[in-house]
C-alpha positions in Angstrom: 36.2 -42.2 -52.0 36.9 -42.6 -48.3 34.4 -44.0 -46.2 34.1 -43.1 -42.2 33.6 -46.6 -40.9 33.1 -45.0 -37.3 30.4 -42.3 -38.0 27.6 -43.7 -39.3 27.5 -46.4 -36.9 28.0 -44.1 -33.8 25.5 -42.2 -35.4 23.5 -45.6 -36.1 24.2 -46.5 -32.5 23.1 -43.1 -30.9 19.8 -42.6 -32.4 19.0 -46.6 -31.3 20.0 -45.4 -27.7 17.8 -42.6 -28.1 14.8 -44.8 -29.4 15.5 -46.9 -26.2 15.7 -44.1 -23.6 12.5 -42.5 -25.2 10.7 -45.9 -25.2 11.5 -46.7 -21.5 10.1 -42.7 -21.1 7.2 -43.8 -22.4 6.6 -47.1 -20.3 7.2 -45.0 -17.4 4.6 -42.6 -18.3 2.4 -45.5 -19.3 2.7 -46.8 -15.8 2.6 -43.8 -13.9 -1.1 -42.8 -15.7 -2.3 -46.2 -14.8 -1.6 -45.5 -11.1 -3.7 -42.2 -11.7 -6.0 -43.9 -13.3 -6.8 -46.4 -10.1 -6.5 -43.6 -8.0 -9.1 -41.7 -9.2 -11.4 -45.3 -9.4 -10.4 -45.4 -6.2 -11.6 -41.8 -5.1 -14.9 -42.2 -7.3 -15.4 -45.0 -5.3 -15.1 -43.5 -2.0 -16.9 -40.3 -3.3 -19.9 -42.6 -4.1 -19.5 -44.7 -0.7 -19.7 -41.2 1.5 -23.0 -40.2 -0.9 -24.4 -43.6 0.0 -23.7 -43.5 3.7 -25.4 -39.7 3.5 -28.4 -40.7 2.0 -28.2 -43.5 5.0 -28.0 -40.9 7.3 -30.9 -38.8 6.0 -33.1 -41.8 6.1 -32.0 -42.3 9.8 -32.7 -39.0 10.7 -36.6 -39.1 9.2 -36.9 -42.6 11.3 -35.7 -41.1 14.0 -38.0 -37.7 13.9 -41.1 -39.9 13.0 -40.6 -41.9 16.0 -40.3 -38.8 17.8 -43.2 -37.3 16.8 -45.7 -40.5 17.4 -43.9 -40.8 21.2 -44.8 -37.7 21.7 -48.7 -37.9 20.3 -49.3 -40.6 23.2 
């Protein structure tokens, strides 16, 4: 029986290059939903800083009106 010395390890060698590429896929993917996820940390973040300065701004406005209605009762 004859052996191929060449094909099995090409074939050998392929399919490890494969596992690599699709590895290194996958670490880029890894990384890439990371960045997502501090992105949308980041825009939670900022969504609950505008509710905050709204509810600041409401609170103002009452002030504001109350004061305006006792200035004018004098």
């Amino acid at each position: 029986m004859e052996t191929d010395p060449g094909g099995s390890g090409n074939g050998a060698s392929t399919m490890a290059m494969e596992m690599e590429s699709k590895e290194q896929t996958i670490e880029e993917l890894r990384a890439e939903l990371e960045m997502v996820r501090q992105e949308l940390s980041k825009k939670d973040d900022d969504k609950k800083t505008i509710e905050r300065l709204m509810m600041i701004n409401e609170a103002q406005q009452r002030t504001i009106t109350d004061l305006t209605v006792k200035l004018t009762s004098y």
